[in-house]
C-alpha positions as CSV (number, residue, x, y, z in Angstrom):
1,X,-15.3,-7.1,8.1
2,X,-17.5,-9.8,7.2
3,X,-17.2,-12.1,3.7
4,X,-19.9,-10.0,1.9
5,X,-17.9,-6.7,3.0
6,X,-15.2,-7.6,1.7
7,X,-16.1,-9.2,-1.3
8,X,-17.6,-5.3,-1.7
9,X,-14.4,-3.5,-1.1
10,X,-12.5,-5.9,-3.2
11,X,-14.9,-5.5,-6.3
12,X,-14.7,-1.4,-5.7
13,X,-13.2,0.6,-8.9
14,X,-10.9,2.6,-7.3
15,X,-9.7,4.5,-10.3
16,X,-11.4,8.1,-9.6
17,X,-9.5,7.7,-6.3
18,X,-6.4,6.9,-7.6
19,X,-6.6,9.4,-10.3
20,X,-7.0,12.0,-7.4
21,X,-3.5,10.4,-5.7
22,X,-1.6,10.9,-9.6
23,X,-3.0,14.7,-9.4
24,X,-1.3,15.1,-6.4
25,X,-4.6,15.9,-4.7
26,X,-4.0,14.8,-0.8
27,X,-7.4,12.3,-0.3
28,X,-10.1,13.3,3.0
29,X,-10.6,10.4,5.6
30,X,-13.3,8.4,4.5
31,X,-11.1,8.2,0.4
32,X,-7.8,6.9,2.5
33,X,-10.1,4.4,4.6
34,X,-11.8,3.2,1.3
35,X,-8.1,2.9,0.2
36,X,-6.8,0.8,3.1
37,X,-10.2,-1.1,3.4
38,X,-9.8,-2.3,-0.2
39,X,-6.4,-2.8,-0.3
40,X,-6.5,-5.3,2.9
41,X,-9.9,-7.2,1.1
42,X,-8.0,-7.4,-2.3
43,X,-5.0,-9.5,0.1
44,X,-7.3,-11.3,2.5
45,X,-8.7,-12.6,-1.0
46,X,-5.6,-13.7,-2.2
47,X,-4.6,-15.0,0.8
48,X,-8.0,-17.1,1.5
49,X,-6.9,-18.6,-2.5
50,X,-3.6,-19.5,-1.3
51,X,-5.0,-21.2,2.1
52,X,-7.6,-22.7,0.7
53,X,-7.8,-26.1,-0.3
54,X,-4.6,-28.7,-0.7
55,X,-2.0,-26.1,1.0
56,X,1.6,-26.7,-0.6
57,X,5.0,-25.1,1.6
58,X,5.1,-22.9,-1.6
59,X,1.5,-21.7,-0.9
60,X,2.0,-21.6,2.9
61,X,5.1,-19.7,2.7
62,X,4.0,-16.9,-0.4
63,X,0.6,-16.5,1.9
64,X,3.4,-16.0,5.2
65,X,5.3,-13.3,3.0
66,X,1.7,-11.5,1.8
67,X,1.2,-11.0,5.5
68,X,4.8,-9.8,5.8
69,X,4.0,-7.5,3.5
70,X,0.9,-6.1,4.8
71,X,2.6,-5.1,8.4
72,X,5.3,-3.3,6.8
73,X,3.0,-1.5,4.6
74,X,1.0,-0.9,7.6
75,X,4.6,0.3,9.6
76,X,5.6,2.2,6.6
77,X,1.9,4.1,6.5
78,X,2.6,5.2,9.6
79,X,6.4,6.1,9.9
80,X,5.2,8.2,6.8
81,X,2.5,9.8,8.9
82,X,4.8,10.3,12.1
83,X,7.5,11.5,9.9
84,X,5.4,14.5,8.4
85,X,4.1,15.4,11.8
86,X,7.5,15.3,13.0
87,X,8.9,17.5,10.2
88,X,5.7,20.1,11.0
89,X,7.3,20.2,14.3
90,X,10.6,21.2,12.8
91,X,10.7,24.6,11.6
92,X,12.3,23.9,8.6
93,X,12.5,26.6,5.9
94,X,11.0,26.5,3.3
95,X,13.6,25.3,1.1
96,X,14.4,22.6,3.6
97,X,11.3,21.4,4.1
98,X,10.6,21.1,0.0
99,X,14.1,18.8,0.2
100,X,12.5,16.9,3.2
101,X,9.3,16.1,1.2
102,X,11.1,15.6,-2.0
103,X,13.3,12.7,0.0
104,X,10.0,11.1,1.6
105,X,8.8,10.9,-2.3
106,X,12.0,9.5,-3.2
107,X,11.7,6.3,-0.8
108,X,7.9,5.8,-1.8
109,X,9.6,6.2,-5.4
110,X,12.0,3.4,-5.0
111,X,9.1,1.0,-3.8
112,X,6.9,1.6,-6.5
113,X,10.1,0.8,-8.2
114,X,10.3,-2.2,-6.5
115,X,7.2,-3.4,-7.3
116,X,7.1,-2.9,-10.5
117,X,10.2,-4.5,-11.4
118,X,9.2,-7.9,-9.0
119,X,5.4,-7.7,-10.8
120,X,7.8,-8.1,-14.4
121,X,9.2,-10.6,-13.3
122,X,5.9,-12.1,-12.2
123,X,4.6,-11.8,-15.4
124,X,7.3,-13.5,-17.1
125,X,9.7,-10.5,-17.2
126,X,12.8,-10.4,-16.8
């Protein structure tokens, strides 16, 4: 993705697509790439801040965790996918298979958690 494309994707209001996510409404291809394609421009950007210039070890080592971060999420992404079709394959009953998606929310739960608590504390939190 060049500069200007991601500049683009980083600028994008993503709201309308997000709202769809709280409704619960399960996004097509081309809303999930715009998802992903944003997400990784809104990093890249922060991590081309924290590269830039006069690098610090503070600097070199938050921009080593960002990329951290963006393979798990990008391991996570999948197991979630795998994990579905693997649970399709299953024959679950119903009621089983309601418990198996409930527990897949619950871990996506506790990250949100996560990062909500850690951006408190970013903030000033405690």
């Amino acid at each position: 993705m060049s500069g200007l494309q991601r500049e683009l994707m980083r600028s994008l209001d993503l709201q309308p697509t997000i709202g769809k996510l709280d409704a619960g409404v399960a996004l097509d291809f081309a809303e999930h790439s715009l998802l992903r394609e944003a997400a990784e421009a809104r990093l890249y950007h922060v991590l081309g801040k924290l590269e830039s210039g006069q690098v610090s070890a503070a600097s070199r080592h938050a921009a080593q965790e960002l990329q951290r971060l963006q393979a798990s999420c990008m391991q996570v992404s999948s197991g979630v996918q795998t994990s579905c079709l693997a649970l399709a394959r299953a024959e679950l009953s119903p009621a089983d298979l309601q418990r198996a998606c409930e527990a897949l929310d619950s871990q996506l739960t506790y990250i949100k958690a996560c990062l909500q608590r850690a951006l408190g504390r970013l903030h000033g939190g405690t």
